[in-house]
C-alpha positions in Angstrom: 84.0 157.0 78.4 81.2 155.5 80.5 79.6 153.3 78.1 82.8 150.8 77.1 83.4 150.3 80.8 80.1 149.4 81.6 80.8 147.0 78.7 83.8 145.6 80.4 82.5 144.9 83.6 79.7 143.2 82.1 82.2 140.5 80.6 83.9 140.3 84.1 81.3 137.6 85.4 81.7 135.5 81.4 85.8 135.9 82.4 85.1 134.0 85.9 83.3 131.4 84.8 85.7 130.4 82.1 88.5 130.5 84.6 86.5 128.1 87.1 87.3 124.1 87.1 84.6 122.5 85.3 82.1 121.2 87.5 82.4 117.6 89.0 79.5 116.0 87.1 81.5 117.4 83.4 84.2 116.1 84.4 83.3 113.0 85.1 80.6 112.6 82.2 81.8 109.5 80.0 83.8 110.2 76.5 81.8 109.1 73.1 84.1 105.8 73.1 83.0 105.1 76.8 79.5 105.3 75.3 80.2 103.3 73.0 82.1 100.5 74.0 79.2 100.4 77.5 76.5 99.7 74.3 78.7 97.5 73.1 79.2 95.4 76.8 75.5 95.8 77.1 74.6 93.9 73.7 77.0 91.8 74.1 75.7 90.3 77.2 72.2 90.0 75.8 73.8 87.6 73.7 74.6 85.4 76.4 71.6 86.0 77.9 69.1 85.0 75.1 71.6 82.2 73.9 69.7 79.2 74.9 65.9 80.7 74.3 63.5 80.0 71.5 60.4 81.6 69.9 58.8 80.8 73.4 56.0 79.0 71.0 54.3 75.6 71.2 56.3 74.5 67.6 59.6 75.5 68.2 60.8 73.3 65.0 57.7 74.9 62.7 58.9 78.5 63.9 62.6 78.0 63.0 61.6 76.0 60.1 59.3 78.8 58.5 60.7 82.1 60.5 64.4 81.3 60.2 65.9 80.2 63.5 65.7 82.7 66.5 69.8 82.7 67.0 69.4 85.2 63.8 66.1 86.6 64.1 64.8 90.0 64.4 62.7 88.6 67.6 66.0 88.0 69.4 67.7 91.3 68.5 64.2 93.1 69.5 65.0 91.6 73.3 68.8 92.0 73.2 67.5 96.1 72.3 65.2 95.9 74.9 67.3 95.1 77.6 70.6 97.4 76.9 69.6 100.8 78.8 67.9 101.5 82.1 64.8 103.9 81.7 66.5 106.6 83.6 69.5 106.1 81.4 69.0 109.7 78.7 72.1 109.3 77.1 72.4 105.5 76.6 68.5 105.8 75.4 69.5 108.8 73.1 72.7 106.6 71.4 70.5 103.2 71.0 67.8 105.7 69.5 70.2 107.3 66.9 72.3 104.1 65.8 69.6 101.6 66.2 69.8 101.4 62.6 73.5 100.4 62.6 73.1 97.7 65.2 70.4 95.9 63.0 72.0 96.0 59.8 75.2 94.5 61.8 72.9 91.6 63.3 70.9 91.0 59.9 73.9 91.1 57.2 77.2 92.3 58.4 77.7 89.8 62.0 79.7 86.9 60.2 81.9 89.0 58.1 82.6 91.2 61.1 82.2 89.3 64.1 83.8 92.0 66.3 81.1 94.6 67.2 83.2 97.0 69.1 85.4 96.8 66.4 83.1 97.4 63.4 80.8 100.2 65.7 82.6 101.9 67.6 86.1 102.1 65.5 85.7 101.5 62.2 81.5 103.0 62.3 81.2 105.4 64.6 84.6 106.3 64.7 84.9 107.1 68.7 87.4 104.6 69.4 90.4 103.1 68.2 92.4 99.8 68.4 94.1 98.5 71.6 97.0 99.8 71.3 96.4 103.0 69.3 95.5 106.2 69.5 94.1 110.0 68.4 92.1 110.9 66.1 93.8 108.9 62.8 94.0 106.2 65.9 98.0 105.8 65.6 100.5 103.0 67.2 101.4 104.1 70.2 104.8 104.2 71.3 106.1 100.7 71.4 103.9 99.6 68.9 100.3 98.5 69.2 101.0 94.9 70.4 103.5 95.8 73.6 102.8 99.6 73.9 105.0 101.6 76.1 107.2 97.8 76.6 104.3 96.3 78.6 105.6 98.8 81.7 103.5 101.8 80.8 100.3 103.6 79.7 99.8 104.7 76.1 98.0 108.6 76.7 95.0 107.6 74.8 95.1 104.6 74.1 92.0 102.7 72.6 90.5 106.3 72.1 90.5 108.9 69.7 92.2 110.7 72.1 95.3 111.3 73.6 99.2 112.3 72.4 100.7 108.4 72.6 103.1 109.1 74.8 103.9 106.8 77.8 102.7 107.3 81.3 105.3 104.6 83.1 104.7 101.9 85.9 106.9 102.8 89.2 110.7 101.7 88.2 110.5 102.6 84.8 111.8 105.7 83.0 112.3 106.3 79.3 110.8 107.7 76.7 109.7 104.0 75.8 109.2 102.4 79.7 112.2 100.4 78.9 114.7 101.6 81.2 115.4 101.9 84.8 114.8 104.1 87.3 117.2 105.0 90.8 116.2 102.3 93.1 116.1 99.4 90.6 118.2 97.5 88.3 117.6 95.3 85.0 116.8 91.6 86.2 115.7 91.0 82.3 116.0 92.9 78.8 116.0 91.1 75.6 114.6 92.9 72.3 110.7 92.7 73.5 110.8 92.5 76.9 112.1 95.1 79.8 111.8 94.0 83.7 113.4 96.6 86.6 113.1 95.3 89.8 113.6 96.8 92.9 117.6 97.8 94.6 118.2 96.8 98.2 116.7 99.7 100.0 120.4 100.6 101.0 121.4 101.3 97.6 120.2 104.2 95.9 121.8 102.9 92.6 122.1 99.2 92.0 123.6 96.3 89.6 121.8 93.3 92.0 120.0 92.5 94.3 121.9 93.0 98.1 123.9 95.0 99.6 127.1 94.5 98.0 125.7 95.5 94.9 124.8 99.1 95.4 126.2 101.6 93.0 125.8 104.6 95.5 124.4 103.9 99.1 121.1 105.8 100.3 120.6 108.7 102.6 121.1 107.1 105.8 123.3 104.3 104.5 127.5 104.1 104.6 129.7 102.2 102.5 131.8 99.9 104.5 133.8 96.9 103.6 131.8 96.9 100.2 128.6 96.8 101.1 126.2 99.8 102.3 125.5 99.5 105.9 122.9 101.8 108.1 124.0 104.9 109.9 123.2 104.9 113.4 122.1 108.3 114.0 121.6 107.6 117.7 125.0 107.3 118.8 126.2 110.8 117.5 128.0 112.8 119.7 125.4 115.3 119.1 121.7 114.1 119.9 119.3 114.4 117.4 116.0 114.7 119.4 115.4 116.8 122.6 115.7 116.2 126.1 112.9 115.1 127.1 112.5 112.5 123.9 114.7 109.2 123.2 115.8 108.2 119.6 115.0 105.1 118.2 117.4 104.2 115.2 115.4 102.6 112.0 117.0 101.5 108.9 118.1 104.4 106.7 116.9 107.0 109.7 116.0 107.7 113.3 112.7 108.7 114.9 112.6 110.8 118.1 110.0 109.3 120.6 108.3 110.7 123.7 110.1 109.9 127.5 107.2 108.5 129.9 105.4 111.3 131.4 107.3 110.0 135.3 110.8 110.9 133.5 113.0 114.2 133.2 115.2 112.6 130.1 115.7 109.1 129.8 117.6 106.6 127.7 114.1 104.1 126.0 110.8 103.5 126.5 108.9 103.7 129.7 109.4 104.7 133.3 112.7 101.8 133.8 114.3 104.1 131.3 114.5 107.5 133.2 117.9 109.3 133.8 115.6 111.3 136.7 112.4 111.1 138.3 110.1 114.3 137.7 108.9 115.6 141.7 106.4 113.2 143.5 107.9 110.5 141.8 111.1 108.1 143.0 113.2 105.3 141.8 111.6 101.6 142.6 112.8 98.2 141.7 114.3 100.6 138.6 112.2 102.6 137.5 110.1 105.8 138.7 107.2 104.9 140.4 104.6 107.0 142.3 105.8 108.4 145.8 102.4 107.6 148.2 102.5 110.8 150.3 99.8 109.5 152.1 101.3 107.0 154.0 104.6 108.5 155.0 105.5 108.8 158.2 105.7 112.1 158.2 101.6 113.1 158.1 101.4 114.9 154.2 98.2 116.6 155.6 98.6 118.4 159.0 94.7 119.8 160.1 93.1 117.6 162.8 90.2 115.1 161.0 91.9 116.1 157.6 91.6 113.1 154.8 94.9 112.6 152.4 94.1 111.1 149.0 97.4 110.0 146.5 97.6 111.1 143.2 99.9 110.6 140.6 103.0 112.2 141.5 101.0 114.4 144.0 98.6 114.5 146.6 95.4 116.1 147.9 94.1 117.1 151.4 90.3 116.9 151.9 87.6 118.0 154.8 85.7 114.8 155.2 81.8 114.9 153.9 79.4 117.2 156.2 82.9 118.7 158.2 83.7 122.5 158.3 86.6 123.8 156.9 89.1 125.9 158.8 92.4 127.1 158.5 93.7 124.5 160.8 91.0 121.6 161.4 88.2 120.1 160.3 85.4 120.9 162.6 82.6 118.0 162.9 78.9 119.1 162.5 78.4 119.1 166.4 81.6 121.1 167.5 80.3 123.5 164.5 77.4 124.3 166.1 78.4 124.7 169.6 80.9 127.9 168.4 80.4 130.6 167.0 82.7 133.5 165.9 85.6 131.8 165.4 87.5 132.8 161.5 84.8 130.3 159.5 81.7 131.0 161.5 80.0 133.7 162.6 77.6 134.4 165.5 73.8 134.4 165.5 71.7 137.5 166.7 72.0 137.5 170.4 74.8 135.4 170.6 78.5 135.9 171.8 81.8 134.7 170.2 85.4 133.1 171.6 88.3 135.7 172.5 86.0 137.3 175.4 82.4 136.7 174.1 80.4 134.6 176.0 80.0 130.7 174.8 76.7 130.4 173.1 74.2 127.9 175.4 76.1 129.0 178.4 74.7 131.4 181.0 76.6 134.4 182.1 77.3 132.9 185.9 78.9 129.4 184.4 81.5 131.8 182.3 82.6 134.3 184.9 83.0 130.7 186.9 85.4 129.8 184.5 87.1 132.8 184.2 86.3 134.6 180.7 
């Protein structure tokens, strides 16, 4: 059965594409009442912009004496058109295009008896919108009703569009399938037949009938009851310590965090080096707290090789040849002694030339180191 699997495979790549999110561009590309209601904006601020011009003529009263005054002329509707989309602007440019029609029969005869454009265009013309407080496609009262949807503590799905299921999409502290209850963490302040208003428990409670404390239903996470009201828990003091040894807890209301011990400390009781149950190596208690041992200036020489440099470092030090001196195993060797030995463990002997340990001393002649008994 080659052919129908050939067949199938073919849809695969149709299959993946219907599967894929729609592209960022479709999903933000405005809805028909968007459209709409932007014209709308658009004309309506030509309006005000052309308010207070004329015919632009030299007889302003013959013009609007013969012509019919420009607040209602075709002149000033031609420039409100004019001005409403950007030349860039397909879609806007394609809508004027197709309902240009509409606009000027609403300018010319229907303005005064429907002085609402949106309302005449775009809902009741067009039929891409609805209402403030309605929805879908029949553009229903939301829940609520259209004048206070979802209680004034919610959003209508939909709402002003033909779209949409008029349910309610509620503001943080309200539940219910109208936005007029209240949610854990906040009690009624106000409730009457039209109006709902939560506002927020003590953050001790987790249910509430008030405002403080004392008036917690059930005490948060982190919280105990005591002598009526809800109090925090000090997670600190347990016997058992929350954070690890080489961290210190910091109690906040409702929890604990676990913070760092300075970098001088092994444990420590707070912030910083005065708060250190030890001192880490190279490090000592100071006026009380650990502070930086200087191995460098102890009587006891840190760095023991003759000419040898000692440099402190934070809980350390290091021991250093001076600049242009030779490194040995047990001294360092200036430039001039460097040069005047040879075969010792760091340097080795020219051609011609004998060592220490039985060779002769380079520079010297044979006679002066038999005199000295080599």
């Amino acid at each position: 059965m080659p052919p129908p699997r050939r067949a199938a495979l073919g849809l695969l790549p149709l299959l993946l594409l219907l599967l894929l999110p729609p592209a960022p561009e479709a999903a933000n590309k405005p809805t028909p009442c968007q459209r709409c209601r932007g014209l709308v904006d658009k004309f309506n601020q030509g309006m005000v912009d052309t308010a207070k011009k004329n015919f632009g003529g030299g007889n302003t009263a013959w013009e609007e004496k013969t012509l019919s005054k420009y607040e209602f002329s075709e002149i000033r509707l031609l420039e409100i058109l004019e001005g409403l989309c950007e030349g860039s602007d397909f879609e806007c440019n394609q809508m004027l295009e197709a309902q240009e029609e509409h606009l000027e029969a609403w300018w010319l005869q229907l303005k005064n008896e429907y002085p609402d454009l949106f309302e005449w265009f775009c809902v009741k013309t067009l039929k891409v919108c609805c209402l403030p407080g309605t929805y879908g496609p029949d553009c229903l009262e939301c829940q609520g009703g259209s004048q206070r949807p979802c209680s004034g503590n919610g959003h209508c799905s939909g709402d002003g569009s033909r779209q949409g299921d008029g349910s309610c999409r509620c503001h943080v502290g309200y539940q219910g399938p109208l936005c007029a209850d209240c949610m854990d963490g906040y009690f009624s302040s106000l409730r009457n037949e039209t109006h709902s208003f939560c506002t927020a428990c003590d953050e001790s409670c987790k249910t509430c009938l008030g405002p403080t404390n004392r008036d917690c239903g059930e005490c948060e996470v982190g919280w105990v009851l005591e002598e009526g009201a809800c109090v925090d828990v000090d997670e600190c003091v347990a016997e058992t310590p929350p954070c690890s040894a080489a961290q210190f807890c910091k109690n906040v209301n409702g929890s604990y965090t676990c913070e760092e011990c300075d970098s001088s400390c092994v444990g420590c009781t707070g912030e910083g080096p005065g708060n250190c149950k030890e001192c880490i190596p190279g490090y000592a208690r100071e006026l009380g707290q650990c502070a930086d041992v200087d191995e460098c200036s102890l009587a006891e020489k840190a760095c023991v090789r003759k000419n040898e440099n000692c440099y402190n470092t934070p809980g350390s030090y290091v021991c250093v040849c001076p600049d242009g001196f030779e490194e040995t195993e047990d001294a360092c060797v200036p430039p001039a002694e460097a040069g005047e030995w040879c075969g010792s463990r760091s340097t080795a002997c020219p051609p011609g030339a004998r060592g220490l340990h039985g060779d002769w001393l380079l520079g010297l002649k044979s006679t002066q180191t038999v005199a000295l008994g080599w």
